[in-house]
C-alpha positions as CSV (number, residue, x, y, z in Angstrom):
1,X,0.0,0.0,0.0
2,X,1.3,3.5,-0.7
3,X,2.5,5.5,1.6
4,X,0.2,8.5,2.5
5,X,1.1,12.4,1.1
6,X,1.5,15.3,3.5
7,X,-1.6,16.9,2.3
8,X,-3.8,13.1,2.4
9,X,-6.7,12.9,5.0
10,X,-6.0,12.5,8.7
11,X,-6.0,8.7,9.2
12,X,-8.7,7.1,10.6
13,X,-7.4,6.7,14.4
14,X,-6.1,10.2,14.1
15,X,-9.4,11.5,13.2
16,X,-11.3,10.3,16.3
17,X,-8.5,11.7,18.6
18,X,-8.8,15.3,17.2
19,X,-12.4,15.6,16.3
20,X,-13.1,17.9,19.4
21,X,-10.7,20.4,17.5
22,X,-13.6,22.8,15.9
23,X,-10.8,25.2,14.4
24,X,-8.4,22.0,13.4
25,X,-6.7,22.3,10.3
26,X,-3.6,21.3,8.5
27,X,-1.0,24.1,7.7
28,X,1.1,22.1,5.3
29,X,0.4,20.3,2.1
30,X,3.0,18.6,0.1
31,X,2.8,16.5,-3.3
32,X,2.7,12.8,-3.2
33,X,5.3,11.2,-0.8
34,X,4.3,7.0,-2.2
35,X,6.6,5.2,-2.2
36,X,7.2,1.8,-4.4
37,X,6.0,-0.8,-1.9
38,X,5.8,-1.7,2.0
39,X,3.1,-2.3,4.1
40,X,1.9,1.1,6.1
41,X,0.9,-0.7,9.2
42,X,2.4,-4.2,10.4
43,X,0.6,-6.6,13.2
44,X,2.0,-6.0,16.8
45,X,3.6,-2.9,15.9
46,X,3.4,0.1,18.3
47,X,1.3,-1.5,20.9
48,X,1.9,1.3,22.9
49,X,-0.3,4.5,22.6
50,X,1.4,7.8,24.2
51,X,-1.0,10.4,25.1
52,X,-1.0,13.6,24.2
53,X,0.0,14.6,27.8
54,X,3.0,12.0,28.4
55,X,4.4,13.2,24.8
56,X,4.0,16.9,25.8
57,X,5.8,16.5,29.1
58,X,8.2,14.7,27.2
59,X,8.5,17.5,24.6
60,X,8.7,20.1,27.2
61,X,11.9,18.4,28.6
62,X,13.8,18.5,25.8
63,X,12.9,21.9,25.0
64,X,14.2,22.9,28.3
65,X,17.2,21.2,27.8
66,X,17.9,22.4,24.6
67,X,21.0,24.4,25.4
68,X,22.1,25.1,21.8
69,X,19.0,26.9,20.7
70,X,19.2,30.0,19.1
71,X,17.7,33.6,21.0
72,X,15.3,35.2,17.9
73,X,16.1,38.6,17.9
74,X,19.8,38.1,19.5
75,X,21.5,35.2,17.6
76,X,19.3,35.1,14.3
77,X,16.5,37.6,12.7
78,X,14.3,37.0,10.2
79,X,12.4,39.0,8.1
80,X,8.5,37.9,7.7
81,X,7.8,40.7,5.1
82,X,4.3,39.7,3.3
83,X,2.2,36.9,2.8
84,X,2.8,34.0,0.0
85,X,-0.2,34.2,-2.2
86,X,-2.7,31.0,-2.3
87,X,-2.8,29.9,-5.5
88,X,-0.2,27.0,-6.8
89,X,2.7,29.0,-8.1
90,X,5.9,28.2,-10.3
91,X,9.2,29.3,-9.8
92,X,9.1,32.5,-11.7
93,X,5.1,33.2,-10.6
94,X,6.1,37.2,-9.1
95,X,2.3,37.2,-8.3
96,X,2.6,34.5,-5.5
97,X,5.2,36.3,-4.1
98,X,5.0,38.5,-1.0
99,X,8.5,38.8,-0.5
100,X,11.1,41.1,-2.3
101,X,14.2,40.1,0.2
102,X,15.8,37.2,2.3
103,X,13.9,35.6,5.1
104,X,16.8,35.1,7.3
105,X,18.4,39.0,7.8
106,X,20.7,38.0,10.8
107,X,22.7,34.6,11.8
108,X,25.0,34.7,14.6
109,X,27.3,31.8,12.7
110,X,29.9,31.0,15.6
111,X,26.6,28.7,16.4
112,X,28.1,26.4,13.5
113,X,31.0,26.1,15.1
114,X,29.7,24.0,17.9
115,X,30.1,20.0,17.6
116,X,26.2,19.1,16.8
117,X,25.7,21.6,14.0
118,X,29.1,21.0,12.2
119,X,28.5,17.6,12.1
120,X,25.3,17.9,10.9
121,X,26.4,20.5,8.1
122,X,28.7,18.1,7.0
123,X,25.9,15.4,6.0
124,X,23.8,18.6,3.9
125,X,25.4,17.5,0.6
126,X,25.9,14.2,1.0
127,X,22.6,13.6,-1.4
128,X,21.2,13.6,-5.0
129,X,18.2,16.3,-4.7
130,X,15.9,15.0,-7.5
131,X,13.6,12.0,-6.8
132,X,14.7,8.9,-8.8
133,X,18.0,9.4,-8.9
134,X,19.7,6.5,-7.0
135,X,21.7,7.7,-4.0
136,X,25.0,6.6,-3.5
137,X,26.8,6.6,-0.3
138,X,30.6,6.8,0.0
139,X,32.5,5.2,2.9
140,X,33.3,8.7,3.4
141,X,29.2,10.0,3.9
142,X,28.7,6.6,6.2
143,X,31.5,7.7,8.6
144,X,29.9,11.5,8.6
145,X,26.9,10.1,9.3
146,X,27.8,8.0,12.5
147,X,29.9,11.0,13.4
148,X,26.3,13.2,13.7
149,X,25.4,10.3,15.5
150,X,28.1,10.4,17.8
151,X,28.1,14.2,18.4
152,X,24.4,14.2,19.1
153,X,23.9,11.4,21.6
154,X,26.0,13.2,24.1
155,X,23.6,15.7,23.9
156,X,21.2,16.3,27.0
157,X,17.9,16.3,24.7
158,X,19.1,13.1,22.7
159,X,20.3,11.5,26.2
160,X,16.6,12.5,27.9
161,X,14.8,11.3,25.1
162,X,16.9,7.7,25.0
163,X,16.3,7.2,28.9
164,X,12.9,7.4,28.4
165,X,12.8,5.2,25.2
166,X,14.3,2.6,27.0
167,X,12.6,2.7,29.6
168,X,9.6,2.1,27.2
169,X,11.3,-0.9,26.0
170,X,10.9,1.1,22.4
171,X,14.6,1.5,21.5
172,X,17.9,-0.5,23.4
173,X,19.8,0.4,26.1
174,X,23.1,0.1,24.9
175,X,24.5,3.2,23.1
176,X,26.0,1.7,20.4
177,X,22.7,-0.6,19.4
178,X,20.7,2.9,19.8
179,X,22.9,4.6,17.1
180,X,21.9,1.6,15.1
181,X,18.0,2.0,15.7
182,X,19.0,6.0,14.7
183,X,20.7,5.1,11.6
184,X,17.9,3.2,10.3
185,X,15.4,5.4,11.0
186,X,16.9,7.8,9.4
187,X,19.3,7.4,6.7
188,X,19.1,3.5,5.2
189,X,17.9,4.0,2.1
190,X,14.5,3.4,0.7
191,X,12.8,3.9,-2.7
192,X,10.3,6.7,-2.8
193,X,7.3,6.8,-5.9
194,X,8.9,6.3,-9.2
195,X,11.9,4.9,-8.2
196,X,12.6,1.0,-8.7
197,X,16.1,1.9,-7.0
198,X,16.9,3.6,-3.4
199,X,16.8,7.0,-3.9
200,X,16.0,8.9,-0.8
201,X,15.9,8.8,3.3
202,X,14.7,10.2,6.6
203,X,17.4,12.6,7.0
204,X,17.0,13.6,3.5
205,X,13.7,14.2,3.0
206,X,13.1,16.0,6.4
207,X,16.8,18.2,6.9
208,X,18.0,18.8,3.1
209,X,15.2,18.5,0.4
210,X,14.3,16.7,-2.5
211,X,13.1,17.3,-5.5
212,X,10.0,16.0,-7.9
213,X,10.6,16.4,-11.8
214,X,12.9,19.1,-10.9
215,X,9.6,21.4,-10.2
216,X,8.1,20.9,-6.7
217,X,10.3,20.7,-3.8
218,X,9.2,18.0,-1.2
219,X,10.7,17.8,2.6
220,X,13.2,20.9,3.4
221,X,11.7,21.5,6.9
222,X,15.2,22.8,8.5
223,X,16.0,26.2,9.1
224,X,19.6,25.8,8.6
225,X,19.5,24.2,5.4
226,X,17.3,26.4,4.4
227,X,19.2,29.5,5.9
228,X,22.7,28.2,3.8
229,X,20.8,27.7,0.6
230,X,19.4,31.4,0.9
231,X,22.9,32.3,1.7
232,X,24.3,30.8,-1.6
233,X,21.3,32.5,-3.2
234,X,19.4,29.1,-3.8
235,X,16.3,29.6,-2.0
236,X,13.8,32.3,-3.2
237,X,12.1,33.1,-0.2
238,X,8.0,33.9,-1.1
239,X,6.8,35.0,2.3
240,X,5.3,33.2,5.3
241,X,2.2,31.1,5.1
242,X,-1.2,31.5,7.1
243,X,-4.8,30.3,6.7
244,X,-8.1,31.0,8.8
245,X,-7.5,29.0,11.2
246,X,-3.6,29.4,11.7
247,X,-2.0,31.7,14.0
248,X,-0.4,34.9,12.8
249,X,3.4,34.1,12.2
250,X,5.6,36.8,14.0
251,X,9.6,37.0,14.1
252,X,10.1,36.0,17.5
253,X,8.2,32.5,17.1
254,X,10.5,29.4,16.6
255,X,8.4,27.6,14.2
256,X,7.3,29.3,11.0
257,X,5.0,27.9,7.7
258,X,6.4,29.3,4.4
259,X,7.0,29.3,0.7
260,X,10.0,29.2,-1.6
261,X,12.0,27.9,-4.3
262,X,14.6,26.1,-4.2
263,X,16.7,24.3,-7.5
264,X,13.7,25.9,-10.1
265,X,11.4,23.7,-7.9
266,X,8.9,25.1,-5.7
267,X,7.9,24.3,-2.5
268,X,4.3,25.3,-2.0
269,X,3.6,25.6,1.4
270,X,6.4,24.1,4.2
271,X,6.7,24.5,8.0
272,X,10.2,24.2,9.8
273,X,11.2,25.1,13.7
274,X,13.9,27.8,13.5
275,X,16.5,28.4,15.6
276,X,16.6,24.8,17.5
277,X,19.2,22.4,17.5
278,X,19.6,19.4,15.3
279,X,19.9,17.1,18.4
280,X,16.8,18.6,19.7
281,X,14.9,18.0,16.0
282,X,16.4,14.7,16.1
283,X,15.2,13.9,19.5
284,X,11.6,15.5,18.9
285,X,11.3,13.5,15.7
286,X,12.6,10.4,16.8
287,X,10.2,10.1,19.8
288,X,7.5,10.7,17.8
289,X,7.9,8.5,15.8
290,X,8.7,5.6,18.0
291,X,6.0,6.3,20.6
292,X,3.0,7.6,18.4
293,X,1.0,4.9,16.4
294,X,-0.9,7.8,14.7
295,X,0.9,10.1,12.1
296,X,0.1,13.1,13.8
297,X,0.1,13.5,17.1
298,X,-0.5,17.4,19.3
299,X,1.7,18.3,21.8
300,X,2.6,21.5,24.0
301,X,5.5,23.1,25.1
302,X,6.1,26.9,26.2
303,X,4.1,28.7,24.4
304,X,3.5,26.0,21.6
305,X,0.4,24.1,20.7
306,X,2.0,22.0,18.0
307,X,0.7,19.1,15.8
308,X,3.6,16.9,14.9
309,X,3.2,15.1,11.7
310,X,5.4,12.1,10.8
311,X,4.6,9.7,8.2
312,X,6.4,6.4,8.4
313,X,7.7,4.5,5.6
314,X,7.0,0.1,5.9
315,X,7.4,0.9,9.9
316,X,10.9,1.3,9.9
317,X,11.7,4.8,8.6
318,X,10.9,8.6,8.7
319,X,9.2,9.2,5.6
320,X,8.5,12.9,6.8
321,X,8.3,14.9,9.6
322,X,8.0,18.5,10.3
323,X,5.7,20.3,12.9
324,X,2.3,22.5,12.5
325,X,1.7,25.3,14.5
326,X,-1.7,25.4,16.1
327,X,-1.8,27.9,18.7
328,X,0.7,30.1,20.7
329,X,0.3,31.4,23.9
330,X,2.4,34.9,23.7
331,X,4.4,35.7,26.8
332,X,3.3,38.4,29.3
């Protein structure tokens, strides 16, 4: 059975958990994500169901812990400017687009310099963008890759979020068998729609982008990624993204819904966190992912009512992930 696009219905299970939500709505809507085969559910799988409260309390500790995040306002600024018009644009459409300048206006870049994100900026071009192009992976990408691993483990949101796996007999003890969980979530290799060959993965999909046909963008829901690409003068920021039921973005919020393009593709409508860590994105997702048999889940932290969504792939890998926000509750 295919595997379900960002913009499909709310499953089933997921439905009758959120159908007190009057004003619910989905801020996100990305082409296709099927893949060639595997099964979306397996028998005996997640047993478990987290509630929305456990996750949240869960969420809230590694947001707390979090020490690498970035200060909006002090260590990065963005610029919101206008909003992305409605209608499905092209790369070139100037009437979709509500923004004549860069999103990001500020970077405080000796944040790259710490172990976690220069580990994970080494693994950004490591990838093939365009869907159906077989990935290849170098001995040299493999040992990249476990070093990310490495750095981010000793982390205190990746070491939280482990304990408590564990605990929930959900991922193993032993360090070195948990890397090996985290590698297969998110980079073995799997065949997305229209490919008979491996062409994508978690980590790519999610931190650095694909693209479909060379015209729609799909994944790219990292702010640093996103942030370097601008900086190269790859990404075409449009402006931010709101609907009816949405809260009003604002430049001081760490999770934003936008549109850009990115390699002549566009990408419609996305939604990133900016300003977090990787090890806390890592630690978010993972969780998630491991804990939640429905593909979106709601949680709150600080100021964040947020719907997680996070679409597996035959049970065993992040197909995507990226977070919705719902409501904020601004700060006195």
């Amino acid at each position: 059975m295919g595997f379900k696009s960002d913009s499909d219905e709310i499953t089933h299970s997921a439905r009758l958990i959120f159908s007190n939500w009057s004003s619910f709505s989905v801020s996100e809507a990305e082409p296709s994500q099927l893949f060639t085969s595997g099964p979306r559910t397996e028998p005996g799988r997640r047993i478990m169901i987290e509630t929305d409260r456990d996750l949240s309390a869960m969420v809230q500790e590694l947001w707390d812990n979090d020490v690498n995040r970035l200060k909006p306002g002090v260590d990065y600024k963005i610029s919101l400017q206008g909003k992305a018009g409605d209608s499905m644009p092209t790369n070139n459409d100037d009437n979709n687009d509500g923004a004549g300048f860069p999103l990001f206006t500020f970077v405080d870049e000796n944040i790259f310099k710490k172990e976690t994100f220069l580990a994970f900026i080494s693994l950004l071009d490591n990838y093939e963008s365009d869907t159906g192009e077989p990935e290849i992976v170098t001995p040299e990408e493999v040992a990249e890759n476990h070093k990310f691993l490495d750095a981010i483990i000793k982390t205190p949101t990746m070491k939280i979020a482990h304990k408590y796996l564990a605990e929930k007999n959900l991922s193993p003890a032993d360090d070195t068998k948990f890397k090996e969980q985290l590698y297969r979530i998110w980079f073995e290799l799997y065949a997305r729609r229209g490919s008979s060959r491996p062409d994508s993965s978690g980590f790519e999909h999610v931190f650095v982008g694909e693209t479909r046909g060379r015209r729609i963008v799909i994944g790219f829901h990292n702010w640093i990624q996103l942030y370097l690409q601008e900086k190269l003068g790859h990404i075409d920021y449009k402006g931010y993204s709101v609907n009816a039921h949405s809260p009003q973005p604002d430049e001081n919020k760490h999770i934003l819904a936008l549109q850009f393009s990115w390699k002549n593709g566009i990408k419609p409508k996305g939604s990133i966190f900016i300003g977090v860590s990787p090890e806390f994105e890592f630690a978010l997702y993972t969780l998630c992912f491991l804990t939640s048999p429905n593909e979106r889940v709601k949680v709150q932290f600080s100021f964040y009512d947020v719907e997680i969504v996070c679409h597996h792939y035959n049970q065993k890998h992040i197909g995507t992930t990226y977070p919705v926000l719902l409501k904020y509750q601004k700060p006195l």
